[in-house]
C-alpha positions as CSV (number, residue, x, y, z in Angstrom):
1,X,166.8,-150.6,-80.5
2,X,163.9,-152.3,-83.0
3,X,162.7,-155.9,-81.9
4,X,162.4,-158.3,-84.1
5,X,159.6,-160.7,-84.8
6,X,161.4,-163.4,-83.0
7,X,161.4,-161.4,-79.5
8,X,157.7,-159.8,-80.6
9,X,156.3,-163.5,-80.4
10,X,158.4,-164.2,-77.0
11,X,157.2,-161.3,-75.4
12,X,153.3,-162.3,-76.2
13,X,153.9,-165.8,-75.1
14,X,155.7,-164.3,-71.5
15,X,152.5,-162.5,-71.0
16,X,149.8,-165.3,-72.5
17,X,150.2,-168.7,-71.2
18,X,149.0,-169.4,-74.9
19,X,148.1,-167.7,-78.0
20,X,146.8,-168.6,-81.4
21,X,148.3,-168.0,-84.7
22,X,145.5,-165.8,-85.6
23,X,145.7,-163.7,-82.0
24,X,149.5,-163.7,-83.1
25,X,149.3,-162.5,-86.3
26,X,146.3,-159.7,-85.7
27,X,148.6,-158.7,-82.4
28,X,151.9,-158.3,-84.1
29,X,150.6,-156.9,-87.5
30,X,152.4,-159.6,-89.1
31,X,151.4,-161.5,-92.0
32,X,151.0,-165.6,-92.1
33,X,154.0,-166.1,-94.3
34,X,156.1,-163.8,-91.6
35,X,154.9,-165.7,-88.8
36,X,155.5,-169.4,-90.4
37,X,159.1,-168.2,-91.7
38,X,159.6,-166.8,-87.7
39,X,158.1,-169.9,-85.9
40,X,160.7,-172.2,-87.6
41,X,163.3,-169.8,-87.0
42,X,162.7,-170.3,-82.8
43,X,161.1,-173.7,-83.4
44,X,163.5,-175.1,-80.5
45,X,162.1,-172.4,-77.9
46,X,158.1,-172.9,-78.3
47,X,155.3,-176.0,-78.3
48,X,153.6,-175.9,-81.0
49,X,150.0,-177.8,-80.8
50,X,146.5,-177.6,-82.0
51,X,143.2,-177.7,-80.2
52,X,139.4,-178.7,-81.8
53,X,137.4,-175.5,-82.7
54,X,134.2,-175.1,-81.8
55,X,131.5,-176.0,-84.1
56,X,132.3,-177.4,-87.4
57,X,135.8,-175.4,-87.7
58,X,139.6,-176.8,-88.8
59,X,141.3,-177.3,-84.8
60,X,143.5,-174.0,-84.0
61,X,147.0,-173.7,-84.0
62,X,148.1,-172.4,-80.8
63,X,151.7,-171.3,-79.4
64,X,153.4,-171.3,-75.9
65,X,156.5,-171.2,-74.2
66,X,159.0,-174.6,-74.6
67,X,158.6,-175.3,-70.6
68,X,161.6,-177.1,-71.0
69,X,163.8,-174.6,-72.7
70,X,162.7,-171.8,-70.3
71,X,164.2,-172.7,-67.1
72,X,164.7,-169.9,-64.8
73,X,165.3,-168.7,-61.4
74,X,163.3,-166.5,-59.2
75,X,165.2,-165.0,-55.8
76,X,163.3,-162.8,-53.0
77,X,166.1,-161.1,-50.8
78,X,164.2,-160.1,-47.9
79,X,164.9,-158.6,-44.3
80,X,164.4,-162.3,-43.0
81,X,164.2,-164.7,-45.8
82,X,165.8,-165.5,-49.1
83,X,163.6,-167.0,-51.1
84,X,164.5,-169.0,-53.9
85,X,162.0,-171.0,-56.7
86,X,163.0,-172.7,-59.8
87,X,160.4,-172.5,-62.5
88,X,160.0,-174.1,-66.0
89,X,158.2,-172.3,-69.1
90,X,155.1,-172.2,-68.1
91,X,155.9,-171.1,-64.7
92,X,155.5,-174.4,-63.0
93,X,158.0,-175.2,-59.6
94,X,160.7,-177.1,-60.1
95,X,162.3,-176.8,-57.1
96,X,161.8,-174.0,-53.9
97,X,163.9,-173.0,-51.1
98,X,163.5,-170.5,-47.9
99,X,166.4,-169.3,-46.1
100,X,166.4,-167.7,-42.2
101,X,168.3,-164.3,-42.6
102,X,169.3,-162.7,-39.6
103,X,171.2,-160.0,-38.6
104,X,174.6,-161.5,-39.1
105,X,173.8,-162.4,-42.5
106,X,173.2,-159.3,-43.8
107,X,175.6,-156.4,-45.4
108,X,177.4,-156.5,-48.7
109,X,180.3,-159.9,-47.5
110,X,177.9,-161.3,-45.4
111,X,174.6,-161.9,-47.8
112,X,177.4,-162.3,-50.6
113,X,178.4,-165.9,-48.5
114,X,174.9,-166.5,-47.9
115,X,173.8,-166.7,-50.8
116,X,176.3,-168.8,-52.6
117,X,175.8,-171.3,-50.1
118,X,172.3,-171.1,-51.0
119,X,172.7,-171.4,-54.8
120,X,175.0,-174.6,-54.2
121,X,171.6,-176.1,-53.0
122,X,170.0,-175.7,-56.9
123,X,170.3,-179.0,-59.4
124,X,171.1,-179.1,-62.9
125,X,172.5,-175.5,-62.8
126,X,173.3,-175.4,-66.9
127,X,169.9,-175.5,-67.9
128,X,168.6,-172.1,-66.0
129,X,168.5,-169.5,-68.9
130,X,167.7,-166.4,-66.6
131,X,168.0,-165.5,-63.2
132,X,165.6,-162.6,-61.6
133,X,166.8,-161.6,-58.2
134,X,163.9,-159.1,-56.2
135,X,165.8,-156.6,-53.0
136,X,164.2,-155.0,-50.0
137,X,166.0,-151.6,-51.3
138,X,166.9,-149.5,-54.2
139,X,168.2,-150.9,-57.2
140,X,170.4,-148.5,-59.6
141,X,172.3,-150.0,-62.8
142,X,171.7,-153.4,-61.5
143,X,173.3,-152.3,-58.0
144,X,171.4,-152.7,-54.7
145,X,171.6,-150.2,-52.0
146,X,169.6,-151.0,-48.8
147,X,169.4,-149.5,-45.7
148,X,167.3,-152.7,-43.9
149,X,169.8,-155.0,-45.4
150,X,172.9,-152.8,-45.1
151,X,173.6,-153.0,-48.4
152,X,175.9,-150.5,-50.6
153,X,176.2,-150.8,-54.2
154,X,176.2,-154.1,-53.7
155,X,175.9,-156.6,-57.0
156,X,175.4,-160.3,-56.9
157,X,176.4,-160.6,-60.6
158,X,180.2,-162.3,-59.8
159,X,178.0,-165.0,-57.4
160,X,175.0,-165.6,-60.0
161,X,177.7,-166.2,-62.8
162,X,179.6,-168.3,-61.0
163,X,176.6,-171.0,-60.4
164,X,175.0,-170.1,-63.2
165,X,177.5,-169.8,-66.3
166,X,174.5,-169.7,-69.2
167,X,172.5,-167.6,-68.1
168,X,171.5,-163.6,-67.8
169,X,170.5,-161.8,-64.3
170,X,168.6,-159.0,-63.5
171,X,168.0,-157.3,-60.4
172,X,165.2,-155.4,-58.8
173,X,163.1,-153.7,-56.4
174,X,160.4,-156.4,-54.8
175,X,157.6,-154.0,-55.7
176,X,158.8,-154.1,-59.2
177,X,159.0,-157.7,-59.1
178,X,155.0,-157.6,-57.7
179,X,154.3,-155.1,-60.3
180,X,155.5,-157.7,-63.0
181,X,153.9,-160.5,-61.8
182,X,150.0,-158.3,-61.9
183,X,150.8,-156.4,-65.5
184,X,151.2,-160.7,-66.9
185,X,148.6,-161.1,-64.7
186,X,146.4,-158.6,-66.2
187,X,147.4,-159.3,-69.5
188,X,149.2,-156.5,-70.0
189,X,146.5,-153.6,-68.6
190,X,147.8,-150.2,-67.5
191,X,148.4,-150.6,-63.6
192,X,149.9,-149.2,-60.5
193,X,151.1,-151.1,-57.2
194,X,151.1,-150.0,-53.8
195,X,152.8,-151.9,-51.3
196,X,152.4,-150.9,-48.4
197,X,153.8,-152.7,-44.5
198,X,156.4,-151.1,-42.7
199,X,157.8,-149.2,-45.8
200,X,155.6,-147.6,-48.3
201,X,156.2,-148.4,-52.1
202,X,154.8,-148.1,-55.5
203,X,155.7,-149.2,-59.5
204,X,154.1,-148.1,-62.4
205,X,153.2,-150.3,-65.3
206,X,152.4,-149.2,-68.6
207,X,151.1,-150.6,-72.0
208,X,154.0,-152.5,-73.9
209,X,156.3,-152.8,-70.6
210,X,157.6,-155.9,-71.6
211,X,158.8,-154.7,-75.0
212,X,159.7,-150.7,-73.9
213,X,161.4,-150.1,-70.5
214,X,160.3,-146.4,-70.4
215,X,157.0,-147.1,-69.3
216,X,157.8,-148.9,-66.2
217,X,158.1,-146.0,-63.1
218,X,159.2,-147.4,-59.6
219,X,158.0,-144.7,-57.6
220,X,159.7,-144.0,-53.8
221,X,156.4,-142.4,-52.8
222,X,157.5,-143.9,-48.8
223,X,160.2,-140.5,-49.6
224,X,158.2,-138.3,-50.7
225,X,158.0,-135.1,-48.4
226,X,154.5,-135.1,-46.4
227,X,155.4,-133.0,-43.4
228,X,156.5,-133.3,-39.9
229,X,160.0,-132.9,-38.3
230,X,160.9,-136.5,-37.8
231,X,164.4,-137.4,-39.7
232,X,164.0,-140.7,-42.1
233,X,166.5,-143.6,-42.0
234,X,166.7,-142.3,-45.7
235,X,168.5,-139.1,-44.9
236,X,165.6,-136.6,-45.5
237,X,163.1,-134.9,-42.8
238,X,159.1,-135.4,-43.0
239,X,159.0,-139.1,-45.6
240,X,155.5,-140.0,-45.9
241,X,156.8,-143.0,-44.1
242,X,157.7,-141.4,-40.7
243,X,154.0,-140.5,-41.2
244,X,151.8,-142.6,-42.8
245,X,153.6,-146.1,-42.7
246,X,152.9,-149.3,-40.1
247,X,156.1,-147.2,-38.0
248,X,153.3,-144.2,-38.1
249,X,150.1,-146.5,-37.1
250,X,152.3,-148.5,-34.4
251,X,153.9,-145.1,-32.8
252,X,150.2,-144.0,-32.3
253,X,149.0,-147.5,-31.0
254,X,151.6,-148.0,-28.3
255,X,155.1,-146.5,-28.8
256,X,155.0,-142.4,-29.0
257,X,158.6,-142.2,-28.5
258,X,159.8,-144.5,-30.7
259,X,162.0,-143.0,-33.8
260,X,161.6,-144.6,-37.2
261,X,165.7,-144.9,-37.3
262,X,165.5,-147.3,-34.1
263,X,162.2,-149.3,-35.8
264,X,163.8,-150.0,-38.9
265,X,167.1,-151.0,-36.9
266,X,165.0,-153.4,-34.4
267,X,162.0,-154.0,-36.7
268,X,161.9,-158.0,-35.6
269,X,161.2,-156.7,-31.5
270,X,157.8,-155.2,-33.1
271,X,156.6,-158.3,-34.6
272,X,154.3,-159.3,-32.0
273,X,153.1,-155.2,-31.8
274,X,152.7,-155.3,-35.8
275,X,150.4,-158.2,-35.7
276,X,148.5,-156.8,-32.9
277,X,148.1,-152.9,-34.5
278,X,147.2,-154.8,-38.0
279,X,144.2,-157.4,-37.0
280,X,142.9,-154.5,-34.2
281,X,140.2,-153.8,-36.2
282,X,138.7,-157.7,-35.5
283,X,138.5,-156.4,-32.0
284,X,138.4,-152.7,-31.6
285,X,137.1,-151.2,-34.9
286,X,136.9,-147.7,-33.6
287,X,139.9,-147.6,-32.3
288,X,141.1,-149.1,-34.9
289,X,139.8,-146.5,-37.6
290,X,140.8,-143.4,-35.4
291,X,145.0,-145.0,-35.1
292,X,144.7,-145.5,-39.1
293,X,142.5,-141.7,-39.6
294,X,145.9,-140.2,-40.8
295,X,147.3,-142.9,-43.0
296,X,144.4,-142.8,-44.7
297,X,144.4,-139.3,-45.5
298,X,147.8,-139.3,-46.4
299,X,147.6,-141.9,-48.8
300,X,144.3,-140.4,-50.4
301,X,146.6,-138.1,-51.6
302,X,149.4,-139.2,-52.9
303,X,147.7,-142.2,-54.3
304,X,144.7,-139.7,-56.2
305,X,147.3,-137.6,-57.3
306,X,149.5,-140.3,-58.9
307,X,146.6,-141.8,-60.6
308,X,145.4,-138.4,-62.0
309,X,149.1,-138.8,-63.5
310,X,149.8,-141.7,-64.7
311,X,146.0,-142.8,-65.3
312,X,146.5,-146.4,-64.9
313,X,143.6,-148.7,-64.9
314,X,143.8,-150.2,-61.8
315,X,145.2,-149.8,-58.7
316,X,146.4,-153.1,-56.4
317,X,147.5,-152.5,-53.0
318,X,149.5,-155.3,-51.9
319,X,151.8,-155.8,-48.4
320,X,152.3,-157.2,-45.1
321,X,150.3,-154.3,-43.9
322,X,147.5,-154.4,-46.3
323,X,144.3,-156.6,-44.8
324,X,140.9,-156.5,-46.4
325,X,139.4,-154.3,-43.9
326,X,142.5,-151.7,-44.6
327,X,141.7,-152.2,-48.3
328,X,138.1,-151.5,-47.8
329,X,138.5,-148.4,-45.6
330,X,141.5,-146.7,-47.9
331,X,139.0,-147.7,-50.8
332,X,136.2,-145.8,-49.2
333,X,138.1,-142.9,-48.5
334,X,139.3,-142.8,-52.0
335,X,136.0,-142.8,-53.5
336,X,134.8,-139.7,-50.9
337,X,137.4,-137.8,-52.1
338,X,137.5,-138.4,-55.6
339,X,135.1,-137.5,-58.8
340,X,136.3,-140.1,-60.8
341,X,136.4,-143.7,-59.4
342,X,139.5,-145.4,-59.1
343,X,139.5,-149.1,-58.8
344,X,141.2,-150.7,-55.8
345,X,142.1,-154.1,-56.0
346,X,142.9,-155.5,-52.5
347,X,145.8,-158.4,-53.1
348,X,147.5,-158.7,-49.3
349,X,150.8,-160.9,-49.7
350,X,149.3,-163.1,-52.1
351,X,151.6,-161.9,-55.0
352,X,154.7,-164.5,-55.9
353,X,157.9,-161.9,-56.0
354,X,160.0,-164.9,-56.9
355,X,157.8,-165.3,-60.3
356,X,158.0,-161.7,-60.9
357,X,161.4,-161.7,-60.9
358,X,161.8,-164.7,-62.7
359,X,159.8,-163.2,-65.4
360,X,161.8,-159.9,-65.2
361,X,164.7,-162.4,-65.8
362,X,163.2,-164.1,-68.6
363,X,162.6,-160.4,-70.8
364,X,166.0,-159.6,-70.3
365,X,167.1,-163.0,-72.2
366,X,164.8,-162.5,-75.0
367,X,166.2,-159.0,-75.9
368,X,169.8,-159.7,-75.3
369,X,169.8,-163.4,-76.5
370,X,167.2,-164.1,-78.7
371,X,167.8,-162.7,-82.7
């Protein structure tokens, strides 16, 4: 499908909080006449507004996002929370809501109730353009199937139309959601997540994302085959997550018969035992290094050998699991192994999945909306 100029200059402005003409024009390849003619085509949809140059210079034009045209929604579906943010056009919050989940809220009727009771909670519902909804679980053709939810080919689409009648939805994976949220971070850039807590994740960015699906990967690297004889809660025998995943590192710290199946199932009885396993190295830092020895081999692997892959240009490890010293020590071990360096950015559970998804939200509107 070819883009037009209109969706070329959305895109840029998804990914730069601003942008000059100039940038615009050198960016798109695009001439000043074919830039004036397109601005008063989507005139409604941007701000327009100048800025003093330095020196002696005529002030710049510059372009961004109409924050009150742009309204969307951002939704992280969670084994314990829903969160839900309401954002403007240049990302700023409207409004933000968290909602308990427990176990009686979950599965395809139950979450369904849930969260229409917890869309009736949003104001001025007409003016949300896109809605970007982020699951614990696989998404495939905009269906969600989720073993820690108990969800199976379930799809929100009736609910979302229902409270939000103008507007567009898309679902997916919360490690896509944090990918998109650190590929407009990093401008674009070449990038790979890992997230990495009690499941073991990874997405793929690539140049042009925004404008060419084909380049974003979501890869189940938790299901990749690494060995053992332990059955998954997936189905298959010897995941990298019955191995190498906060499961592994607890089952070596205090619970050696515990079964993945039963941790996944029971994962809020751990919480205490997670917290402990994860800050051990404050206290114990031998110890702590010998119970993570084998998740950190593991993932030197699979992590090198994705990178010698894909060749992105930075690697963020993100998660409940992930702490600086984990970052540090995974880092290390990276380097040992490897000839050519590969940059580790530590970023913990500082990334915003409801923004990601909101954003996600927000391309799918400009290609299917936008002329």
């Amino acid at each position: 499908m070819e883009i037009s100029t209109s969706q070329k200059i959305l895109n840029e402005l998804l990914i730069s909080y601003k942008i000059s003409r100039t940038e615009l024009e050198k960016k798109l390849n695009i001439t000043p006449s074919t830039l004036s003619y397109t601005i008063k085509k989507i005139k409604d949809l941007i701000e327009i507004y100048k800025e003093p140059s330095l020196g002696q210079g005529r002030p710049k034009q510059y372009l961004s996002l109409n924050k009150d045209y742009w309204i969307s929604l951002g939704v992280k579906v969670g084994r314990d929370y829903v969160n839900i943010t309401k954002l403007n056009g240049r990302f700023e919050i409207l409004e933000r809501y968290t909602f308990k989940l427990s176990k009686k809220n979950i599965g395809n009727e139950n979450l369904s109730k849930f969260l229409n009771d917890a869309f009736e909670k949003i104001s001025e519902k007409e003016n949300i353009k896109a809605v970007g909804m982020a699951f614990s679980g696989e998404v495939v053709e905009q269906k969600i199937n989720s073993k820690i939810l108990k969800l199976e080919n379930f799809s929100p689409e009736k609910i979302v139309k229902t409270h939000f009648k103008n507007s567009v939805h898309s679902i997916l994976n919360d490690v896509e959601a944090i990918a998109t949220e650190e590929y407009i971070k990093y401008k674009g850039e070449d990038i790979l997540v890992i997230n990495y807590g009690t499941g073991i994740g990874a997405c793929y960015y690539g140049n042009g994302e925004l404008k060419n699906n084909k380049n974003r990967k979501i890869i189940e690297i938790g299901h990749f085959f690494a060995g053992g004889h332990e059955k998954c809660y997936c189905g298959s025998t010897g995941c990298l997550e019955t191995l190498a995943s906060d499961y592994a590192v607890l089952k070596k710290f205090k619970f050696n018969n515990l079964k993945i199946v039963d941790f996944i199932e029971n994962e809020e009885n751990f919480e205490n035992d997670l917290k402990e396993v994860r800050t051990l190295y404050k206290t114990f830092k031998k110890r702590a290094e010998d119970i993570y020895e084998d998740t950190f081999n593991y993932l030197t692997i699979f992590i090198s050998t994705i990178f010698r892959i894909l060749e992105p240009k930075k690697v963020i490890l993100t998660g409940e699991g992930v702490t600086p010293w984990f970052s540090q020590m995974l880092q290390k071990k990276i380097i040992n192994s490897n000839k050519i360096p590969i940059p580790i950015i530590f970023r913990g559970l500082e990334n915003n999945i409801e923004l990601g998804a909101s954003i996600n939200a927000l391309q799918k509107y400009i290609m299917t909306k936008i002329e």
